[in-house]
C-alpha angles and dihedrals in degrees: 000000000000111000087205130015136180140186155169082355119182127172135180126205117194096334091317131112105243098161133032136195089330121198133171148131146224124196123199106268097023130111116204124198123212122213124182131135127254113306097014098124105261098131089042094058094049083049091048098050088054088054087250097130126037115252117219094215140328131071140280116199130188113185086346100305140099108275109236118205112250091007104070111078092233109156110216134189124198136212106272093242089058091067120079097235084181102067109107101250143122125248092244093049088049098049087045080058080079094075098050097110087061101036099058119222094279109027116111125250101256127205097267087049082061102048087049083061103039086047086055096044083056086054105061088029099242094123085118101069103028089128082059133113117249095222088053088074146104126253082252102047086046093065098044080058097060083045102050081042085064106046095042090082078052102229132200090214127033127198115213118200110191097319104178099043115132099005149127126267084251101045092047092043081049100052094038090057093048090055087048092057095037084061090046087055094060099265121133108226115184101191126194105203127155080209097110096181100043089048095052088046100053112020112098078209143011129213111195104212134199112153084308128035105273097189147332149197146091118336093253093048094057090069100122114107097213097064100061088046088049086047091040109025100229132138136258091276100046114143092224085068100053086053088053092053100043095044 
């Protein structure tokens, strides 16, 4: 069974089509990476998928049911800019903010909400400075929080917006080793990035996205040329496609 699945997606934003006749797919133990230029809808359709927008029609499916905002045990991570760093709060009591939709508003934290955290904190390494303030830390360290944020409610399927934007060769190399093995472990990660090469590198599969899904497929079957001007509307001697061709 299908961990995500997606079809026949529309969404409207402020009166204008964003996303058309979307479908797409995410097995268990794949990471998929999805491409698309500036204004194509990546971000919407994360935000779709966690019930965050409103769809206009088709069907979003997680495990083979409707997924249910606030129900359904989807990790996100957000672009860096969309958290507040300046709330006066510690690593460990931001990352423990990820169980909040199972938690409720009032109940208290209980001991296996803390060892989910504590077990998320191990992952991205930031154990160490769990007592800190989050607006004490680097760009970097910044971005293993929201992650560790995201896998302490331990979900099946984990939705990556933009995650190595802005950061250093080893966190990127970091971060980028942790989603591998997540996949190895059996969860379904679907990852916006503008990082091309690390994208072809890493993804099991790639979906090239404009408003619709353009094409999609394993790194070494999206070779033709025609179809990433088509997705990004560059030239013949567009860079992007000598990366394509050398990666």
């Amino acid at each position: 069974m299908r961990a995500l699945d997606i079809a026949d997606l529309n969404v409207d934003l402020g009166g204008r089509p964003v996303l058309r006749d979307v479908r797409l797919h995410v097995e268990s133990g794949e990471l998929v990476g999805l491409l698309g230029p500036n204004g194509a809808g990546k971000t919407t359709l994360l935000r779709a998928i966690l019930g965050l927008v409103s769809t206009r029609s088709g069907q979003i499916r997680v495990d083979g049911e409707p997924a249910r905002r606030g129900r359904t045990p989807i990790g996100y991570v957000p672009q860096r800019h969309e958290f507040s760093w300046d709330f006066p709060i510690s690593v460990e009591q931001t990352v423990l903010t990820g169980r909040t939709g199972r938690l409720g508003l009032l109940r208290r934290p209980r001991v296996a909400d803390w060892h989910a955290v504590g077990e998320a904190l191990d992952r991205v390494r930031l154990a160490g400075l769990r007592n800190r303030p989050v607006g004490e830390l680097s760009g970097g360290q910044r971005q293993r929080v929201l992650v560790a944020r995201a896998l302490a409610l331990s979900p099946r399927i984990l939705l990556l917006d933009e995650p190595f934007t802005g950061l250093d060769l080893p966190t990127q190399e970091l971060l980028g080793d942790l989603f591998s093995s997540l996949a190895q472990e059996g969860r379904a990660l679907l990852m916006t990035t503008h990082d091309l090469v690390a994208a072809l590198q890493s993804s099991t599969r790639l979906v090239l996205l404009n408003g619709r899904v353009t094409a999609e497929g394993r790194p070494t079957e999206l070779r033709d040329p025609e179809v990433w001007k088509r997705t990004f509307g560059v030239s013949d001697q567009s860079a992007l496609l000598k990366l394509v061709k050398a990666a």
